[in-house]
C-alpha positions in Angstrom: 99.9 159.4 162.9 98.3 156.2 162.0 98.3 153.3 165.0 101.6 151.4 165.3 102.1 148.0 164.9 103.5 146.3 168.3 105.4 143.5 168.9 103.4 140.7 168.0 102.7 141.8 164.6 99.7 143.8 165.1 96.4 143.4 163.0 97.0 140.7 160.3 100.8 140.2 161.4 100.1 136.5 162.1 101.9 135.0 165.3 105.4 136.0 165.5 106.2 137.6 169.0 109.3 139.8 168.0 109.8 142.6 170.4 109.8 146.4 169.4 113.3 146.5 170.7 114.3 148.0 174.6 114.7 151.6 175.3 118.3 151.0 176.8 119.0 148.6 179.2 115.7 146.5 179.9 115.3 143.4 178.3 118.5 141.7 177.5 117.0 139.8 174.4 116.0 142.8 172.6 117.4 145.4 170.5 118.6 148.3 172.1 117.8 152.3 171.1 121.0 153.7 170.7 121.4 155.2 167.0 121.0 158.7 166.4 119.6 160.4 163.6 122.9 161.0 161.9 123.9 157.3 162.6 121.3 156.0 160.5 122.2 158.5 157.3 125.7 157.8 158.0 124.4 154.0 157.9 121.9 154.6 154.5 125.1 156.6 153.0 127.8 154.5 153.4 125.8 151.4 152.1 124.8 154.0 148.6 128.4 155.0 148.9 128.9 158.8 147.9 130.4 158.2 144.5 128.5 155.3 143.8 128.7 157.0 140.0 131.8 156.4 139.3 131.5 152.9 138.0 128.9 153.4 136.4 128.9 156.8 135.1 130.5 155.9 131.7 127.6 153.6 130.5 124.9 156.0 131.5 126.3 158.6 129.6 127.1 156.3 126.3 123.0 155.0 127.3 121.3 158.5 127.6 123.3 160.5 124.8 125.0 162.9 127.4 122.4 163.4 129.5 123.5 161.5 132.4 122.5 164.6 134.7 119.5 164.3 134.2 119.4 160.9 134.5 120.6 161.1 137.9 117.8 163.8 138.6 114.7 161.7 137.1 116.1 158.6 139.0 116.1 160.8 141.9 112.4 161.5 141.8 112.0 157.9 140.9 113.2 156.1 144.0 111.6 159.2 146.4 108.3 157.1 145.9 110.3 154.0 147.2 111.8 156.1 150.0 108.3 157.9 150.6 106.8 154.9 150.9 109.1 153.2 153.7 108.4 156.3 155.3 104.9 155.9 155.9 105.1 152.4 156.5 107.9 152.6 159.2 105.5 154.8 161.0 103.0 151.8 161.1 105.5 148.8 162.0 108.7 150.1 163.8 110.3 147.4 163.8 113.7 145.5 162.7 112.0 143.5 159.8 111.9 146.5 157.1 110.0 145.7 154.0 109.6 142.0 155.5 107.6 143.3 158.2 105.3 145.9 156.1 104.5 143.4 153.7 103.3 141.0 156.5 101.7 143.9 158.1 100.1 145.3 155.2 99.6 142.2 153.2 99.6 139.3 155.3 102.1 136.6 156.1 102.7 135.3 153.1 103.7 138.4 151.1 105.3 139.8 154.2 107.5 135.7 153.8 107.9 136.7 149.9 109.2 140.4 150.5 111.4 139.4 153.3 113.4 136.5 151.0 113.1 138.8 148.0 114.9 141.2 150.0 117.6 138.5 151.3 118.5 138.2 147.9 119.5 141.7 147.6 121.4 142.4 151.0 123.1 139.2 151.3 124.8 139.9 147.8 124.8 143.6 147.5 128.1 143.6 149.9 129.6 141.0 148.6 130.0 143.0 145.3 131.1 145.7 147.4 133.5 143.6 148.9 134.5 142.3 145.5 134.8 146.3 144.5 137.0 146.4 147.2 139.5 143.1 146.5 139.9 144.4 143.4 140.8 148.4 144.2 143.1 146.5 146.9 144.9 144.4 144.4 145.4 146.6 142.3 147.4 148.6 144.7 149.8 145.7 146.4 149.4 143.2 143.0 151.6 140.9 144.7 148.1 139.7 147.3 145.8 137.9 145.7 141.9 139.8 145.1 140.6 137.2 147.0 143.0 137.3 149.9 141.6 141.3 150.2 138.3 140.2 150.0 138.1 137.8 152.7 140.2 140.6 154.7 137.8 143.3 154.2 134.3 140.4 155.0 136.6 139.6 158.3 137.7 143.2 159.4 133.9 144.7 158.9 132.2 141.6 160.5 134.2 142.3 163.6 133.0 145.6 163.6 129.7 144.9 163.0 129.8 142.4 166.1 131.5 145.3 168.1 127.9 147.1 168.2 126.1 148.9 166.5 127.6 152.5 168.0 130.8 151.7 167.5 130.4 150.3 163.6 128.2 153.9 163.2 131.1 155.7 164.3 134.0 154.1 162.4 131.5 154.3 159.9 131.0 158.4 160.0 135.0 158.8 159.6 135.0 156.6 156.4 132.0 158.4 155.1 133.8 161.6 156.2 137.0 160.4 153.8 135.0 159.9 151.0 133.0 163.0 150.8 136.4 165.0 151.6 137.7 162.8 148.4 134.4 163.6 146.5 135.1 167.7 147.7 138.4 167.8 146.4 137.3 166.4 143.4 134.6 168.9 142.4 136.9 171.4 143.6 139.5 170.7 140.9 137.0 170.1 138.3 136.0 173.9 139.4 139.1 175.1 139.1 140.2 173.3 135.4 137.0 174.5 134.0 137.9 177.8 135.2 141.2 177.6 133.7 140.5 175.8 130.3 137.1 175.7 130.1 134.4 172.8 129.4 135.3 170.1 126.9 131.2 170.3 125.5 128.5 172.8 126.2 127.6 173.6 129.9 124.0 172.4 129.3 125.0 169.4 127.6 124.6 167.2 130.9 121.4 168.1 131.0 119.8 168.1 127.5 122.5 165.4 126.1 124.6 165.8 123.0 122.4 166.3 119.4 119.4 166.8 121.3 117.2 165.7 124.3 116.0 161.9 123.9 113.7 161.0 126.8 113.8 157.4 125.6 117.5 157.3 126.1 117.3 158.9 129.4 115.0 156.7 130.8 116.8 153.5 129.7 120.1 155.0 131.2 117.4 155.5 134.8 116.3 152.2 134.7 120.4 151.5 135.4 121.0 154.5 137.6 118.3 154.1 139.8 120.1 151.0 141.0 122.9 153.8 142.7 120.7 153.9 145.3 120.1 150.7 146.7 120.5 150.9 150.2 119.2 154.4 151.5 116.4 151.3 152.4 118.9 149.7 154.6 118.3 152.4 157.3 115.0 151.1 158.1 116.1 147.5 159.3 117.6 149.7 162.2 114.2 151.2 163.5 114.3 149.3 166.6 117.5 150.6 167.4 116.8 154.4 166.3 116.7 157.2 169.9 113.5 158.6 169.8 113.7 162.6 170.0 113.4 164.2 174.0 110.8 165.9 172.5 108.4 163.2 172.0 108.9 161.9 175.4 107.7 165.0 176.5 104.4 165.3 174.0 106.1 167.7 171.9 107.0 167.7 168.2 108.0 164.4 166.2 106.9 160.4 166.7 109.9 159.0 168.6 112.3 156.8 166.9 109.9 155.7 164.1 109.8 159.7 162.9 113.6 159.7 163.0 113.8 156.7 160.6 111.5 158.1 158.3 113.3 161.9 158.0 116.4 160.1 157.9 115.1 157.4 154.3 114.1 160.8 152.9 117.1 163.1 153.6 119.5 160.4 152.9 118.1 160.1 149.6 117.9 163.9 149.0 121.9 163.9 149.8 122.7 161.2 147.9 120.6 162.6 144.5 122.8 166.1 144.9 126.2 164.5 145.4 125.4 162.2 142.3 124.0 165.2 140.2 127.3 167.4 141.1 129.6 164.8 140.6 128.4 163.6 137.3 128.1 167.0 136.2 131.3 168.3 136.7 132.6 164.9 135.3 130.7 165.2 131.8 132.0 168.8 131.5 135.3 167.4 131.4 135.3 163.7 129.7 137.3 164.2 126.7 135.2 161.3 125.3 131.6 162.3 123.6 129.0 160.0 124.7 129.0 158.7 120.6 132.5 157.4 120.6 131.5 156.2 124.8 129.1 154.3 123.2 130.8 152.9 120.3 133.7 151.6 122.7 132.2 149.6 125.3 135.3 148.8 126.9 136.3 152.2 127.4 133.2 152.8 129.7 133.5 151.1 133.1 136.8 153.4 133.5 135.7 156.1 132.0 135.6 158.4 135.2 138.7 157.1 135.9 140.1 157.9 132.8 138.4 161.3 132.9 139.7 162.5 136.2 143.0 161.4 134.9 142.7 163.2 131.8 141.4 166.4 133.1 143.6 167.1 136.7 146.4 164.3 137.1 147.3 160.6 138.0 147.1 162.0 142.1 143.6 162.4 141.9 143.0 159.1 140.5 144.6 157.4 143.1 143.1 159.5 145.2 139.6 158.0 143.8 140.5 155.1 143.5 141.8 154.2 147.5 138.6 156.1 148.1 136.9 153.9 146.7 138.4 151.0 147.9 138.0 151.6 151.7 134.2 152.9 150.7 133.2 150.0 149.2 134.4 147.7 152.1 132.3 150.1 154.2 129.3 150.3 152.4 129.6 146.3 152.6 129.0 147.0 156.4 126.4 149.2 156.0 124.6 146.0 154.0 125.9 143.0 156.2 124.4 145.1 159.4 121.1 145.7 157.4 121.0 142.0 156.6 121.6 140.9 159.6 118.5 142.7 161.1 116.2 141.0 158.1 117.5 137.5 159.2 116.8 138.1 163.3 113.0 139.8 162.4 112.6 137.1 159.8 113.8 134.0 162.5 112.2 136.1 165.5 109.2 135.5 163.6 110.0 131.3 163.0 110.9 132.2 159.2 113.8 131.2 159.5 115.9 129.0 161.9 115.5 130.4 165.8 118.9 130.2 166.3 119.3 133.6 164.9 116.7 135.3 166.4 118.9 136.0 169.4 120.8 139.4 170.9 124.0 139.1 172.2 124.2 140.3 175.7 127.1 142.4 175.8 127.6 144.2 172.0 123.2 144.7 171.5 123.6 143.0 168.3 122.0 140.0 166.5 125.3 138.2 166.1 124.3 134.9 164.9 122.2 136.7 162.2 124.9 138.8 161.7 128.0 136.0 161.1 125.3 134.0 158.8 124.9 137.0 156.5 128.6 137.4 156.8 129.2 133.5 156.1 126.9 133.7 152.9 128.7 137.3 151.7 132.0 136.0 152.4 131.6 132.8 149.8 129.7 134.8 147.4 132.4 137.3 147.8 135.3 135.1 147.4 133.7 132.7 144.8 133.7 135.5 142.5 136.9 137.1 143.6 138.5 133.9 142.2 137.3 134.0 138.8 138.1 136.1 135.6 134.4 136.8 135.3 133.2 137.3 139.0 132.2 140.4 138.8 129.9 140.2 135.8 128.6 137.0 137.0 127.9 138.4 141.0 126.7 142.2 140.1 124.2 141.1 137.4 121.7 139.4 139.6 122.0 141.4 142.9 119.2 143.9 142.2 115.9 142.2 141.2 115.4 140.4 144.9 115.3 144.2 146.5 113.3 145.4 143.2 109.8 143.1 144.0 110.9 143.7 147.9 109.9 147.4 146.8 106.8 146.7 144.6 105.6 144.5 147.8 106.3 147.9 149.8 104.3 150.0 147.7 101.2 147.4 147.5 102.0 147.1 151.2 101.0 150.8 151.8 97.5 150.4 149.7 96.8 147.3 151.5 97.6 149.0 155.2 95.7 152.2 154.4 93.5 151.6 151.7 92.2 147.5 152.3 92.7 147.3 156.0 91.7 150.5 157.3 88.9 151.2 154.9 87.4 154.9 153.8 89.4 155.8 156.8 92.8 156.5 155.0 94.0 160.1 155.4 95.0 160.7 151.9 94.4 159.8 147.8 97.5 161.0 147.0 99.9 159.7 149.9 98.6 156.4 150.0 97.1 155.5 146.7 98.7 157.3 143.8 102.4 158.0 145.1 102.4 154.2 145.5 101.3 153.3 142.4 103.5 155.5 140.9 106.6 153.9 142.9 104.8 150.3 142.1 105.2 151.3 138.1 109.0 152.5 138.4 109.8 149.0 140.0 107.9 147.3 137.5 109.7 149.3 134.6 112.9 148.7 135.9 112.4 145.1 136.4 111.7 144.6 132.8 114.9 146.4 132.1 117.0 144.2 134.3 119.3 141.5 132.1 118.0 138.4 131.7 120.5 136.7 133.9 119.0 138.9 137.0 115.6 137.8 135.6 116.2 134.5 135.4 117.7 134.4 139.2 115.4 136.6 140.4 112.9 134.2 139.0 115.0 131.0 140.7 115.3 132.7 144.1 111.2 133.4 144.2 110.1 129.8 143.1 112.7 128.1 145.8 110.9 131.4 148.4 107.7 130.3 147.4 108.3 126.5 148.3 109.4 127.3 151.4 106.6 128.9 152.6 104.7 126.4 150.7 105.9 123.5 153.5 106.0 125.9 156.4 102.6 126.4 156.1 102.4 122.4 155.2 103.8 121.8 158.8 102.2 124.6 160.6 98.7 122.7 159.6 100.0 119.7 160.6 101.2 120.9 164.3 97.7 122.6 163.9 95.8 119.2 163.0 97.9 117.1 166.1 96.5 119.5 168.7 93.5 119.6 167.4 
């Protein structure tokens, strides 16, 4: 295993003095070790949500010509070079920081500055679409309470848990992510049964090879939309300071500590989530009474066209059934995200990025809380903001995905540089820490150039204002430099 990165950084890491995190009880400032394998899965799927496809699964099937299957399978194999990556690099720099701290790590401070605001982008406003999700599934239930009002409710109820600690959010957590794959069971289940009974609407490969014929242009425009499904299996890694190491390690036996449990757990999290997706969009194009032609040419029809599917082929319960599911998940995956931003704003302040205040760990719950109720205070007035307007949605979810998009790219670059730059001739392996890289640095960059102009555009905004900031920190850290000298 290559040599980890301690507390202050390491080689290159610059000043910061964040600590790796206590083993239980020692220092009072630090994180404390407490998550267990399954937390942190239960952590990277509730943020993906288990029928993340649902909303989405009408435009990639219109976009890939029926194959949305396969789309789900090739964006699959895409992201495992994201997730690959974070787990080599969460073996060199265990620490709360994620992609902010590999990037300073591998690349130096400023990148490691650049990845870690990229990345704030993405997990400050990723839950508060998922809380937006989850005002509107509400509303649509009790119409007479405003969107908004179950919004704020659902930022309010999961902060509190979040400030609880981290145990108890991972297990309230588990029995919502429970719900939702017992929702997602009962689902395939009577898909099963109905094609059983009456048989597929289209042919059974047609998920697969599309509808008039494979097009692997179509299919990889609908991947460069599907592979955004799987934003936040990377959450799990802003936890590894707070991840059990195995008995076995402790003992020189098999496995790394908690650093090994991280990485198994970005991997399988992704590996569960890529089979769920496959199954479920499967079984759903089987059935969609819709062809992906007429999908296509009625683009209204397509944001409810699982929806209307479900409702089509078993009944209005199952619906419902869906549709409360994923409600409740979507407030949850919000936690999953607030908890994973709030470790990104203590590494980045721990490290004077950002204002000390946060850097702090409450005494009695473990948890950053000041980083935690800004993340929550930004979330909530995204979250709201967009509740209130007619066009919220579309405004909020079309720029949440190109800050965590370049924080990947600087992941992947951040592996070369640690391996390749910084430890010379001395890297262990071509493949693992050279091509498989490059190969995730290409899928970023394709996707990028696929994202809407709006996400561009911000994207774009959120960098320049990143790069000015850094710009006058390093303007005052001469300065305090120049006075002592």
């Amino acid at each position: 295993m290559p040599g980890t990165v301690g507390g202050t950084g390491g080689e290159g890491a610059g000043d910061g003095a964040g600590s790796t995190g206590a083993e239980g009880t020692g220092d009072p400032g630090a994180l404390r070790r407490t998550l267990t394998f399954r937390d942190l899965v239960v952590y990277g799927l509730l943020f993906i949500a288990p029928m993340a496809p649902v909303g989405i699964f009408g435009t990639l099937q219109a976009t890939s010509h029926g194959a949305v299957t396969a789309v789900y399978l090739v964006a699959t194999v895409a992201m495992a070079f994201t997730a690959y990556s974070y787990a080599q690099m969460v073996r060199v720099a265990p620490q709360a920081g994620s992609v902010y701290t590999y990037a300073r790590v591998g690349l130096g401070e400023g990148a490691g500055f650049v990845a870690g605001w990229m990345a704030m982008l993405d997990y400050l406003l990723i839950p508060a679409v998922a809380y937006l999700f989850s005002g509107i599934a509400l509303h649509a239930l009790v119409p007479s309470v405003h969107q908004w009002v179950w919004t704020a409710l659902a930022v309010a109820v999961t902060t509190l848990l979040n400030l609880w600690g981290v145990r108890t959010a991972a297990r309230v957590g588990l029995a919502v992510l429970a719900m939702e794959i017992v929702v997602l069971a009962v689902f395939v289940v009577s898909a099963v049964v109905e094609l059983i009974l009456h048989g597929a609407q289209r042919g059974w490969a047609g998920p697969l090879t599309g509808e008039g014929g494979f097009s692997v242009q179509a299919v990889l425009a609908a991947v460069s939309v599907a592979v955004l499904s799987y934003l936040g299996f990377d959450a799990i890694a802003s936890f590894a300071e707070e991840a059990e190491g195995p008995r076995a390690a402790d003992k020189g036996g098999p496995g790394a500590g908690g650093p090994d449990r991280v990485a198994r757990a970005v991997l399988s999290c992704l590996v569960v989530a890529g089979v769920l997706f496959a199954v479920q969009t499967y079984l759903a194009a089987l059935l969609m009474p819709m062809s992906a032609a007429e999908l296509a040419a009625e683009p209204g029809e397509q944001g409810g066209a699982f929806y209307a599917t479900v409702d089509a082929a078993v009944g209005r319960w199952l619906h419902d059934l869906v549709a409360v599911s994923k409600a409740i998940g979507a407030a949850f995956a919000a936690l999953a995200g607030q908890a994973a931003a709030g470790r990104l704003l203590f590494a980045m302040a721990r490290d004077r990025r950002l204002p000390g205040a946060m850097s702090t760990v409450d005494a009695g719950s473990g948890v950053p809380r000041r980083a935690l109720l800004g993340a929550a205070l930004v979330t909530l007035v995204a979250a709201v903001w967009a509740a209130r307007r007619d066009d919220g949605l579309d405004q909020l979810s079309s720029v949440v995905n190109v800050g965590a998009l370049t924080a990947f790219g600087l992941l992947h670059a951040s592996v070369i540089g640690w391996f390749w730059i910084r430890r010379g001739a001395g890297a262990p392996s071509v493949l693992r820490h050279l091509v498989v890289p490059l190969l995730g640095l290409a899928v970023v960059v394709a996707v990028i150039a696929e994202a809407s102009a709006a996400a561009q555009a911000v994207g774009g905004a959120w960098l320049v204002v990143g790069l000015v900031v850094l710009a006058t920190q390093y303007r005052g850290r001469a300065r305090a430099g120049g006075v002592r000298g």
